[in-house]
HTML snippet that shows the backbone in 3Dmol.js (N, CA, C, O; Angstrom):
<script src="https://3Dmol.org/build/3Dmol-min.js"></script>
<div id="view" style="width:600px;height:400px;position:relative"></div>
<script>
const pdb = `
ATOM      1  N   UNK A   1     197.218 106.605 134.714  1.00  0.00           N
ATOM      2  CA  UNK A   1     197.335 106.361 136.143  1.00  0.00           C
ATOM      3  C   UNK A   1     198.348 105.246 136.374  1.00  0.00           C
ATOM      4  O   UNK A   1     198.284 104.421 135.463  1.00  0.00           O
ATOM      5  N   UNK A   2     199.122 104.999 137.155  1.00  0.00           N
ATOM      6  CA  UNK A   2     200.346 104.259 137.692  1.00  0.00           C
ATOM      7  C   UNK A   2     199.423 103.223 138.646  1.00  0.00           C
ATOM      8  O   UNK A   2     198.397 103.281 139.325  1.00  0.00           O
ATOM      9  N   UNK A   3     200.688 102.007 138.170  1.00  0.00           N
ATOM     10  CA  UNK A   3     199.706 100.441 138.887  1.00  0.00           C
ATOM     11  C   UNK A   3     200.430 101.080 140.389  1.00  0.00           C
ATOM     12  O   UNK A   3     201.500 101.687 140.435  1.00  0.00           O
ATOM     13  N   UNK A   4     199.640 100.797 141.426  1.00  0.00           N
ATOM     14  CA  UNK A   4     200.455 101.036 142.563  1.00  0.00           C
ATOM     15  C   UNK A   4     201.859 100.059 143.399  1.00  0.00           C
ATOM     16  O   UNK A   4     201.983  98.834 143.367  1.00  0.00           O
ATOM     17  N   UNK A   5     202.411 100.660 143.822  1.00  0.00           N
ATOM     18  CA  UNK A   5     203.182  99.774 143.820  1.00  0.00           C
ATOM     19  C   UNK A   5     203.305  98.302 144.953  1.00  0.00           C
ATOM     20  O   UNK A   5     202.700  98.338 146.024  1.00  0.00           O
ATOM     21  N   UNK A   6     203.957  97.342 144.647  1.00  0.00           N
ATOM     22  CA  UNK A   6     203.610  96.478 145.575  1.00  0.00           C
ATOM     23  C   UNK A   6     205.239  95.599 146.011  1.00  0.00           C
ATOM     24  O   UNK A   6     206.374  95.769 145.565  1.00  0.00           O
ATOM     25  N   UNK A   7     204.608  94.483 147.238  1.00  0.00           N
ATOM     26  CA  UNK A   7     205.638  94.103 148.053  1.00  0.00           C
ATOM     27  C   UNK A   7     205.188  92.740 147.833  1.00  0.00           C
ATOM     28  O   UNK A   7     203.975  92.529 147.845  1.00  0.00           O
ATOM     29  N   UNK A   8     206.308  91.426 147.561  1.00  0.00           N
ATOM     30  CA  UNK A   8     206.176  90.708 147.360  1.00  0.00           C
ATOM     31  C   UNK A   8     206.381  89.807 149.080  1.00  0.00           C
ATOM     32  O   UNK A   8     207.285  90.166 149.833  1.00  0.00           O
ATOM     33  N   UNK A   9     205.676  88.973 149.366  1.00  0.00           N
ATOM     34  CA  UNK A   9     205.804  89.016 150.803  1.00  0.00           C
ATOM     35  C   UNK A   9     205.427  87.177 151.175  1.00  0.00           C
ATOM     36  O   UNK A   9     204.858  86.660 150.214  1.00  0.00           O
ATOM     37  N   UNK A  10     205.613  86.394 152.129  1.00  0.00           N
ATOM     38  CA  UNK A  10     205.208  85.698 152.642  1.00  0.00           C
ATOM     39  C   UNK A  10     205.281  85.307 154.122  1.00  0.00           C
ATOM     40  O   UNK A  10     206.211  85.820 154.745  1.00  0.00           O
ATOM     41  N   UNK A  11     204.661  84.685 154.631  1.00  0.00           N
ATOM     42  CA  UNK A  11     204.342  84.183 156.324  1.00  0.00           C
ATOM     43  C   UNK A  11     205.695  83.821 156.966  1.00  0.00           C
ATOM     44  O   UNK A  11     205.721  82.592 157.038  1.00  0.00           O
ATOM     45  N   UNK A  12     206.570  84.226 157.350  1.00  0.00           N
ATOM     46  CA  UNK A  12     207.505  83.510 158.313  1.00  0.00           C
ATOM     47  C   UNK A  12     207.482  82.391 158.717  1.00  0.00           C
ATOM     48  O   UNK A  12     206.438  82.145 159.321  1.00  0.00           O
ATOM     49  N   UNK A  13     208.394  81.317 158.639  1.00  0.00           N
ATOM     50  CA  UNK A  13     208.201  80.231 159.198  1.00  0.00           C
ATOM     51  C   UNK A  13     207.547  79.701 160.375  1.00  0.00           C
ATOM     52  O   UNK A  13     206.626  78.885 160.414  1.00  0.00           O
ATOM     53  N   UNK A  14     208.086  80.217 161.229  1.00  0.00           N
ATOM     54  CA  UNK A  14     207.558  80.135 162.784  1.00  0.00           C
ATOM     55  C   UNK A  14     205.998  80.190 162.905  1.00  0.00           C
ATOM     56  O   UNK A  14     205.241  79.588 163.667  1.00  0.00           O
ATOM     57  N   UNK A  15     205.714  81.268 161.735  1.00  0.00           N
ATOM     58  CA  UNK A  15     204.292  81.430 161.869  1.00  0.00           C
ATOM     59  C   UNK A  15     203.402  80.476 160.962  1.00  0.00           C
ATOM     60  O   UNK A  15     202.249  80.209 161.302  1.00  0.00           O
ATOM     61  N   UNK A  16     204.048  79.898 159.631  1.00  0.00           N
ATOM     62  CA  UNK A  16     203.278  78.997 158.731  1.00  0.00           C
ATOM     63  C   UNK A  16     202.562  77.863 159.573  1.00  0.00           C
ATOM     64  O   UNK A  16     202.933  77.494 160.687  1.00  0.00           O
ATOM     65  N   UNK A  17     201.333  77.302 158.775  1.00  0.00           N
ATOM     66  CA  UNK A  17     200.642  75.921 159.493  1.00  0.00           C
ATOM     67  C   UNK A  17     201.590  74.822 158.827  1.00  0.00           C
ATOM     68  O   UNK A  17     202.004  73.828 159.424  1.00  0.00           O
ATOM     69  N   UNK A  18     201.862  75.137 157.544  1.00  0.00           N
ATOM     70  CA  UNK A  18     202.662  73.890 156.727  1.00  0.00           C
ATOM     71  C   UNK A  18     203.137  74.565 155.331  1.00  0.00           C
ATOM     72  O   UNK A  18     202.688  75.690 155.115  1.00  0.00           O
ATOM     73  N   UNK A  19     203.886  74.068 154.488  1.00  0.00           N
ATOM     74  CA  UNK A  19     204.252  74.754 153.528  1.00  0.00           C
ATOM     75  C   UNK A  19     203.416  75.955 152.800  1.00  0.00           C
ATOM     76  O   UNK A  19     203.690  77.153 152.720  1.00  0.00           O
ATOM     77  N   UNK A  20     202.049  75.050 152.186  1.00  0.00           N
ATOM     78  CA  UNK A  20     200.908  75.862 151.309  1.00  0.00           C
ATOM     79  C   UNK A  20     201.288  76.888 152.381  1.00  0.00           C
ATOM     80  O   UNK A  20     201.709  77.925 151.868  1.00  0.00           O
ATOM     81  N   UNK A  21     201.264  76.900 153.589  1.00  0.00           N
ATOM     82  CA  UNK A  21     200.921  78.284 154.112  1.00  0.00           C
ATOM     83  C   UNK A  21     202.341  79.518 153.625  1.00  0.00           C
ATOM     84  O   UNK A  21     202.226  80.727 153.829  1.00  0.00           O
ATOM     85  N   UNK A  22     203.304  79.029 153.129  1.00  0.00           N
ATOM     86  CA  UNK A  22     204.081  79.977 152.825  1.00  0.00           C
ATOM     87  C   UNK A  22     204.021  80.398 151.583  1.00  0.00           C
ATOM     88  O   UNK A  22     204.917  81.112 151.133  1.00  0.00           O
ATOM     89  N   UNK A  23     202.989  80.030 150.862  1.00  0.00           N
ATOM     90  CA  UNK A  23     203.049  81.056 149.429  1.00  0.00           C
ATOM     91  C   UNK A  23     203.366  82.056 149.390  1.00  0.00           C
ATOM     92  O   UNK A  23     203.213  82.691 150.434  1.00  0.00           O
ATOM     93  N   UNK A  24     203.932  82.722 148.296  1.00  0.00           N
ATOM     94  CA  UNK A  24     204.109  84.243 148.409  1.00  0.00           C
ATOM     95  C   UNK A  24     203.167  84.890 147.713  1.00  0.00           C
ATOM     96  O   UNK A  24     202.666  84.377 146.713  1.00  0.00           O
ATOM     97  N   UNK A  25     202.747  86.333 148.250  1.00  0.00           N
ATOM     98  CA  UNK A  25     201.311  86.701 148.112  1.00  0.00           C
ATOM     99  C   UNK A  25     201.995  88.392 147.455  1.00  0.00           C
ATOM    100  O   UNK A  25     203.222  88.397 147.550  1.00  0.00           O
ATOM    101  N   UNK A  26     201.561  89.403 146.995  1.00  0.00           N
ATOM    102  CA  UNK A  26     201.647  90.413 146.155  1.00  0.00           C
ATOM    103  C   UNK A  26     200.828  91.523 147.204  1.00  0.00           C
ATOM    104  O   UNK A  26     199.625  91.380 147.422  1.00  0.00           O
ATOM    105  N   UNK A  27     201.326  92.221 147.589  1.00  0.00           N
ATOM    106  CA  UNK A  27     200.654  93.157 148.579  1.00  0.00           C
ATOM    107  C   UNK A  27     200.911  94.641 148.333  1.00  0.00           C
ATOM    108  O   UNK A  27     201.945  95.255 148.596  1.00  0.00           O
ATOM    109  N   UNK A  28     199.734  95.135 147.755  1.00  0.00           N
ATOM    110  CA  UNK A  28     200.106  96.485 147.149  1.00  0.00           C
ATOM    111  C   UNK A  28     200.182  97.702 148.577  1.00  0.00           C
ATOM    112  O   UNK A  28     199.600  97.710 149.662  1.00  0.00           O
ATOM    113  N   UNK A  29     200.894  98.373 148.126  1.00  0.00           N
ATOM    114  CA  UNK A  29     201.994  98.924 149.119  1.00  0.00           C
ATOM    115  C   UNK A  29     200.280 100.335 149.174  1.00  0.00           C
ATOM    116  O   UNK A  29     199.415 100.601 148.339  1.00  0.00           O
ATOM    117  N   UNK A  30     200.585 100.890 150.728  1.00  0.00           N
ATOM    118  CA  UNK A  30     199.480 102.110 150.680  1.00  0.00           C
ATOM    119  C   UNK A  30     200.301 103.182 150.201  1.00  0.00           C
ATOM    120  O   UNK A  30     201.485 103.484 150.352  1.00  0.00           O
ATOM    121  N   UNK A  31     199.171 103.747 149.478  1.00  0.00           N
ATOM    122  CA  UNK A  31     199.736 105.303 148.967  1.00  0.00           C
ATOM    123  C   UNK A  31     200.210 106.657 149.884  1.00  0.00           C
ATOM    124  O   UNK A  31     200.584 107.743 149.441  1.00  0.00           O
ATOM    125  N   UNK A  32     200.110 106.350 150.932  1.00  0.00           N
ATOM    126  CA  UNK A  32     200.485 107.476 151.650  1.00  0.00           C
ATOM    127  C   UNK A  32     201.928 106.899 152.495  1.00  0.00           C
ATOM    128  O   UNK A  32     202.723 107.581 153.142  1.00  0.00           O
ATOM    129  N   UNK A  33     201.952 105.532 152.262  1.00  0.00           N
ATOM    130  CA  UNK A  33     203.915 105.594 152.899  1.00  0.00           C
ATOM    131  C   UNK A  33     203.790 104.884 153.983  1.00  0.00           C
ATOM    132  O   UNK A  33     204.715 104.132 154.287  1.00  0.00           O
ATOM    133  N   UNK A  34     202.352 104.983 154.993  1.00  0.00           N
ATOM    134  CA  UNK A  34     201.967 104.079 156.076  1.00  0.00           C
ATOM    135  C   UNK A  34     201.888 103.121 156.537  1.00  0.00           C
ATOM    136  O   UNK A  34     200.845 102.541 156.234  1.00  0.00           O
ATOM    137  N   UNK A  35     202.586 102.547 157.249  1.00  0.00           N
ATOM    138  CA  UNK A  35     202.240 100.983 157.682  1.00  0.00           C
ATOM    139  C   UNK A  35     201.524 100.253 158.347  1.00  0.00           C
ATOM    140  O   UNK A  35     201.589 100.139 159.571  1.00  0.00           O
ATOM    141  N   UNK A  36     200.629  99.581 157.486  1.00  0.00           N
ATOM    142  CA  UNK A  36     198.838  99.417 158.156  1.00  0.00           C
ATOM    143  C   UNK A  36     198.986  98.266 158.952  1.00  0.00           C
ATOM    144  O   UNK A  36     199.953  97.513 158.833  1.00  0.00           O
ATOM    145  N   UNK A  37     197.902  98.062 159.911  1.00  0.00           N
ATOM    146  CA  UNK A  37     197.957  97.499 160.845  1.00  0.00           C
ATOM    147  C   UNK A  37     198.211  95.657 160.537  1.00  0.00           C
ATOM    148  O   UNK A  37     198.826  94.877 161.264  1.00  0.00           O
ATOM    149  N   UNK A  38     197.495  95.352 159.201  1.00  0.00           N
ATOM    150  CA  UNK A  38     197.214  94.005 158.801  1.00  0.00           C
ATOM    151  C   UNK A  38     197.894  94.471 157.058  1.00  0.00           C
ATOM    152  O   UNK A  38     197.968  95.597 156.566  1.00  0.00           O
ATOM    153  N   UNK A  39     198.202  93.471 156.608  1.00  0.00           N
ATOM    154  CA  UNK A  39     198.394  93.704 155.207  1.00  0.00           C
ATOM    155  C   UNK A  39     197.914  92.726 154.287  1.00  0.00           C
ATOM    156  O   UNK A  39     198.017  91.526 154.542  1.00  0.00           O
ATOM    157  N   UNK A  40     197.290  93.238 153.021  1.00  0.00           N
ATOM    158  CA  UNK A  40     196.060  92.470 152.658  1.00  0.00           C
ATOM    159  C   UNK A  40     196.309  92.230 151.372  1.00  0.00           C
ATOM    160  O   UNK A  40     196.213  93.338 150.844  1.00  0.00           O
ATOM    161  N   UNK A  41     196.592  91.391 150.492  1.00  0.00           N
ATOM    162  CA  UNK A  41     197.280  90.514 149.751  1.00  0.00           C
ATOM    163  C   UNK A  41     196.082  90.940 148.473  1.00  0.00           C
ATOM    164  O   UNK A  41     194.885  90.780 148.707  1.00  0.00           O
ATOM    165  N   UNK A  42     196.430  91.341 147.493  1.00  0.00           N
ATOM    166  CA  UNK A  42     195.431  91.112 146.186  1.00  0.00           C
ATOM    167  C   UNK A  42     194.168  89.789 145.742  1.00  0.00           C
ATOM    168  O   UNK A  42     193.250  89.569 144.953  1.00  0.00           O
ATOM    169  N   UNK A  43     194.866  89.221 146.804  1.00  0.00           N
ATOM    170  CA  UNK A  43     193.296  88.199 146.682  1.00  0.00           C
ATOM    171  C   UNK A  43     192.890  88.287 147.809  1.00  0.00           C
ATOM    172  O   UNK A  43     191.947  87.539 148.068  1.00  0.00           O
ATOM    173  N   UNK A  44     193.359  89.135 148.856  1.00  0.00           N
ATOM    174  CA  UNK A  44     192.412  88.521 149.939  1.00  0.00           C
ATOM    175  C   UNK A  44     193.032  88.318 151.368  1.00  0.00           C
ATOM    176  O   UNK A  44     192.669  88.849 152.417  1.00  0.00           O
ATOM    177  N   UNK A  45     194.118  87.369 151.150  1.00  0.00           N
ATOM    178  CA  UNK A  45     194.729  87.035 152.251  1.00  0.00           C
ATOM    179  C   UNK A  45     195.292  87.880 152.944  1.00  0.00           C
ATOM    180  O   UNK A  45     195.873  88.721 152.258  1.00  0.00           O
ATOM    181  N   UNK A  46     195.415  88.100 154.573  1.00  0.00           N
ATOM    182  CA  UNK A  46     195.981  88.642 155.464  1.00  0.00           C
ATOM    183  C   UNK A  46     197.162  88.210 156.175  1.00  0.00           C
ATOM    184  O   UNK A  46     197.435  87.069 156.546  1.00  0.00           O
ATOM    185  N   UNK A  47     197.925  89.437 156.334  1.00  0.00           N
ATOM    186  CA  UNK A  47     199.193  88.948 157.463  1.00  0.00           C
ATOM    187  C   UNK A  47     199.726  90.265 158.103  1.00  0.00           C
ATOM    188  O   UNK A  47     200.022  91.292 157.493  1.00  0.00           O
ATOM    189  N   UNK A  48     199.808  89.998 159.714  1.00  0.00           N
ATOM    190  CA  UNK A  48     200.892  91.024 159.999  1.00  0.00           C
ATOM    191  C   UNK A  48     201.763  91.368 160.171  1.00  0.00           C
ATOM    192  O   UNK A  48     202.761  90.690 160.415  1.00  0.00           O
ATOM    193  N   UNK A  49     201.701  92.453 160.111  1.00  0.00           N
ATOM    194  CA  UNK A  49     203.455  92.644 159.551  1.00  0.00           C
ATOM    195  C   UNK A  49     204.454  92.627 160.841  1.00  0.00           C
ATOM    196  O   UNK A  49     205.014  93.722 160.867  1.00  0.00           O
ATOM    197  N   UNK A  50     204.733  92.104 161.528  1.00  0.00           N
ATOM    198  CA  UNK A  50     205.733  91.362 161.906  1.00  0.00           C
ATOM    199  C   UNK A  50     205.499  90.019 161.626  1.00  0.00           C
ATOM    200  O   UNK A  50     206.358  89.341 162.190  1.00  0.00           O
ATOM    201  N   UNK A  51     204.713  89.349 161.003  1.00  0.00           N
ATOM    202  CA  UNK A  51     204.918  87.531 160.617  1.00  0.00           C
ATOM    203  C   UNK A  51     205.101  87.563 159.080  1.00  0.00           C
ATOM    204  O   UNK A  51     205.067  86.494 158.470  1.00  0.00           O
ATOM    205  N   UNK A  52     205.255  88.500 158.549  1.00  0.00           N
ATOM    206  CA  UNK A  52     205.969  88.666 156.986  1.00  0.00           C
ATOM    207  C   UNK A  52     207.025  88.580 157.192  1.00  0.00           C
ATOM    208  O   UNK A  52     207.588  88.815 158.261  1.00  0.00           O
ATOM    209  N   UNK A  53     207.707  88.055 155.727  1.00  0.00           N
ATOM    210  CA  UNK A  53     209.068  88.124 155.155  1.00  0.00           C
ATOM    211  C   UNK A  53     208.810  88.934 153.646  1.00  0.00           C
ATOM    212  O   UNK A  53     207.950  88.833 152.771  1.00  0.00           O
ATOM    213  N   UNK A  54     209.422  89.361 153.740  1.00  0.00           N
ATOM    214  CA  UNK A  54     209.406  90.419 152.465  1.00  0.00           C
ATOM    215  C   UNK A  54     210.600  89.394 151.321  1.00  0.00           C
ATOM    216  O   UNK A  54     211.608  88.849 151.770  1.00  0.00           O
ATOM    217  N   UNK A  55     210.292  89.344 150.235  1.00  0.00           N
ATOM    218  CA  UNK A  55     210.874  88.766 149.294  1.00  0.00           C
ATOM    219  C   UNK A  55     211.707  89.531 148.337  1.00  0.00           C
ATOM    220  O   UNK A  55     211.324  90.680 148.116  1.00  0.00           O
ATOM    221  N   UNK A  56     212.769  89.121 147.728  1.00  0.00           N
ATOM    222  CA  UNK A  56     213.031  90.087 146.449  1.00  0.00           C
ATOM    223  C   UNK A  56     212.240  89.507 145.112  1.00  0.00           C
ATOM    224  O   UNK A  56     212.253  90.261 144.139  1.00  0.00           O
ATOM    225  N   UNK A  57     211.706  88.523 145.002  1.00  0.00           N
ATOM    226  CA  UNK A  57     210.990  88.052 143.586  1.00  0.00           C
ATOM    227  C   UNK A  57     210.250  87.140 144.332  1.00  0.00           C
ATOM    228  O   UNK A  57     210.219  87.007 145.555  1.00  0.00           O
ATOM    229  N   UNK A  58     209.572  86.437 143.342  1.00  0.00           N
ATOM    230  CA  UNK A  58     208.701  85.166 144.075  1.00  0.00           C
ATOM    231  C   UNK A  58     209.050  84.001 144.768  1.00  0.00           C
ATOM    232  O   UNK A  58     209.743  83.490 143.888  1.00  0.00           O
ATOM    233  N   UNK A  59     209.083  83.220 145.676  1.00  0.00           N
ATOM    234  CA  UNK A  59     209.652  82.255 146.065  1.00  0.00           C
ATOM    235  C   UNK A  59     208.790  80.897 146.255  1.00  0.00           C
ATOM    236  O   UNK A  59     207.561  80.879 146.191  1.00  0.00           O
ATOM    237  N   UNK A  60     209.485  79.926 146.462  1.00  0.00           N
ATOM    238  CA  UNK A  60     208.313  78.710 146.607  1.00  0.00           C
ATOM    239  C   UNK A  60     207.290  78.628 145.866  1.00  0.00           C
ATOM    240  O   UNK A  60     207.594  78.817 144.688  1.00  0.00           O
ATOM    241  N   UNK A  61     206.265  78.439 146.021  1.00  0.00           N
ATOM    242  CA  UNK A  61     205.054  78.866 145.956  1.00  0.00           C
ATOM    243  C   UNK A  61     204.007  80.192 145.283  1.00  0.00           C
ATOM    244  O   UNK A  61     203.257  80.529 146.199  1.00  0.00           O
ATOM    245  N   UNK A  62     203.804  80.784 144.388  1.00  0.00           N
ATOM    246  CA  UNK A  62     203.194  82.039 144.313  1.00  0.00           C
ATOM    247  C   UNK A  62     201.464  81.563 144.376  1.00  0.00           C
ATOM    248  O   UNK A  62     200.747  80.572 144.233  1.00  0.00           O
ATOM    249  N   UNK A  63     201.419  82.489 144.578  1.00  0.00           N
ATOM    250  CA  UNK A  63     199.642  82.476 145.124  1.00  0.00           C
ATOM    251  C   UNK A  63     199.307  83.093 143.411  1.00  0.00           C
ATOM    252  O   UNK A  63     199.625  84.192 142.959  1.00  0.00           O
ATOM    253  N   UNK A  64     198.523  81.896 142.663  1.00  0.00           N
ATOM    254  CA  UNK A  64     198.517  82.758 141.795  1.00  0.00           C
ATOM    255  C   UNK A  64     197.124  83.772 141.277  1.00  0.00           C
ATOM    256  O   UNK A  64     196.952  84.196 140.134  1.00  0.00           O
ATOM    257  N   UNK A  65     196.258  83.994 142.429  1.00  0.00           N
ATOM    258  CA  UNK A  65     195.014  85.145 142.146  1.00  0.00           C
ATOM    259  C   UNK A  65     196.211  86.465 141.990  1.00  0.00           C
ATOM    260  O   UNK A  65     196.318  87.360 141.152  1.00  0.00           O
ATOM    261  N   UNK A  66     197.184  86.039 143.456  1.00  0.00           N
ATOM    262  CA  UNK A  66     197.871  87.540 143.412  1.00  0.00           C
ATOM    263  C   UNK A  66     198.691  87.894 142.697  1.00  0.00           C
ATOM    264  O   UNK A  66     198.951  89.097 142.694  1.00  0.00           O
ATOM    265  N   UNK A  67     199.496  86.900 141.722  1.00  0.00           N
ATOM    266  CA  UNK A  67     200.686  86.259 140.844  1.00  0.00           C
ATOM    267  C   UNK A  67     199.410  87.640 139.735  1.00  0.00           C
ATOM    268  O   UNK A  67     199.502  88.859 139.590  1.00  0.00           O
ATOM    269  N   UNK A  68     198.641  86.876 139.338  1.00  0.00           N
ATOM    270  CA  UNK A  68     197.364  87.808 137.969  1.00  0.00           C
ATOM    271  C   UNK A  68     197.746  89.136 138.069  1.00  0.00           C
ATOM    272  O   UNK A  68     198.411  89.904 137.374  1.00  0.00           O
ATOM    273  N   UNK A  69     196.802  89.240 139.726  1.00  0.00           N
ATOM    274  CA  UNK A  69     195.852  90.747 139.925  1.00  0.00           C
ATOM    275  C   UNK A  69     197.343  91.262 139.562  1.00  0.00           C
ATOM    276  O   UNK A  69     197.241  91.858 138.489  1.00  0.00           O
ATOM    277  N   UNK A  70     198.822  91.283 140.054  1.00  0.00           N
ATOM    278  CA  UNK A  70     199.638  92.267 140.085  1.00  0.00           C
ATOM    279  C   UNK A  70     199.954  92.137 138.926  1.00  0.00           C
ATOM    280  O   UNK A  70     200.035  93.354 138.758  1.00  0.00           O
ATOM    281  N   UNK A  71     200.308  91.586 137.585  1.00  0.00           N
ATOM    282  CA  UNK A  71     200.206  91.650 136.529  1.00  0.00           C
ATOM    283  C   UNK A  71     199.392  92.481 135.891  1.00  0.00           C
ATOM    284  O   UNK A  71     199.829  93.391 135.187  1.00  0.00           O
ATOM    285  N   UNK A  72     198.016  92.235 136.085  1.00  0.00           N
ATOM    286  CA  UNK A  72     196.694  92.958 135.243  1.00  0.00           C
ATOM    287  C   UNK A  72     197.226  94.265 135.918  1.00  0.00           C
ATOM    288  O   UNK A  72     197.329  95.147 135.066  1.00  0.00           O
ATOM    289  N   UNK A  73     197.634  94.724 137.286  1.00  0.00           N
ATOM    290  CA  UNK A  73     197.733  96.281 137.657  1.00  0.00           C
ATOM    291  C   UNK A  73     198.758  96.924 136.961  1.00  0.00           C
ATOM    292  O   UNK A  73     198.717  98.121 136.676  1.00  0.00           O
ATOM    293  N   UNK A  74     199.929  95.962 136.599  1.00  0.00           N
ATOM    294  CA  UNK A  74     201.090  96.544 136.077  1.00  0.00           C
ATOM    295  C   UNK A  74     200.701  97.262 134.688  1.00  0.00           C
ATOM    296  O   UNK A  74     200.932  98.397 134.272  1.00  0.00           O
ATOM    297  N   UNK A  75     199.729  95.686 133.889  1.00  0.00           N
ATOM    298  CA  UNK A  75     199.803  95.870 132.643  1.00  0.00           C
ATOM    299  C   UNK A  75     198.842  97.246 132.203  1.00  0.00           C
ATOM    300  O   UNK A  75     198.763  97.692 131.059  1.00  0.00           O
ATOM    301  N   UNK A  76     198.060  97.853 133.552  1.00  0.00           N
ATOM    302  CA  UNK A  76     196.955  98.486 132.821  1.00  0.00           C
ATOM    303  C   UNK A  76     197.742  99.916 132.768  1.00  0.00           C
ATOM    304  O   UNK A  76     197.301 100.874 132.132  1.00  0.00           O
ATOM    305  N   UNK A  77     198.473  99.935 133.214  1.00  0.00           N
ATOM    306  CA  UNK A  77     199.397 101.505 132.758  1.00  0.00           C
ATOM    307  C   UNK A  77     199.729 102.346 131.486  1.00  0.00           C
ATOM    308  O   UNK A  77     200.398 103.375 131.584  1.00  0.00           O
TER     309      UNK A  77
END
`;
const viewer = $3Dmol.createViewer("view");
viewer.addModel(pdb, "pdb");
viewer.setStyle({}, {cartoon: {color: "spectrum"}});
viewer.zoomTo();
viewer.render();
</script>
């Protein structure tokens, strides 16, 4: 089975409380192509998607529950 795939993402400025709030978080992408209403981060955390920035790699900060979980999904392939 294939790790699903994911979007590396964090809070927009405008929208952060203070830095910590811009970690970048690992957000596995839905399987049907859809763009869900809230998007929900491998540990947990929420954001919507207009107050994301989509990343090309990690930046600042990585959140690292979600830094793991997307590792452990990659690695279990």
């Amino acid at each position: 089975m294939d790790a699903p795939p994911h979007v590396i993402a964090r809070v927009r400025s405008e929208y952060a409380r203070s830095e910590r709030g811009r970690s970048c978080h690992f957000f596995p992408l839905p399987q049907d192509s859809t763009l869900p209403s809230v998007l929900r981060a491998y540990c947990g955390f929420d954001i919507m998607p207009g107050q994301a920035e989509a990343l090309d790699g990690p930046a600042g900060m990585p959140c690292l529950r979600c830094l793991m979980a997307a590792a452990l999904a990659d690695s279990s392939v």
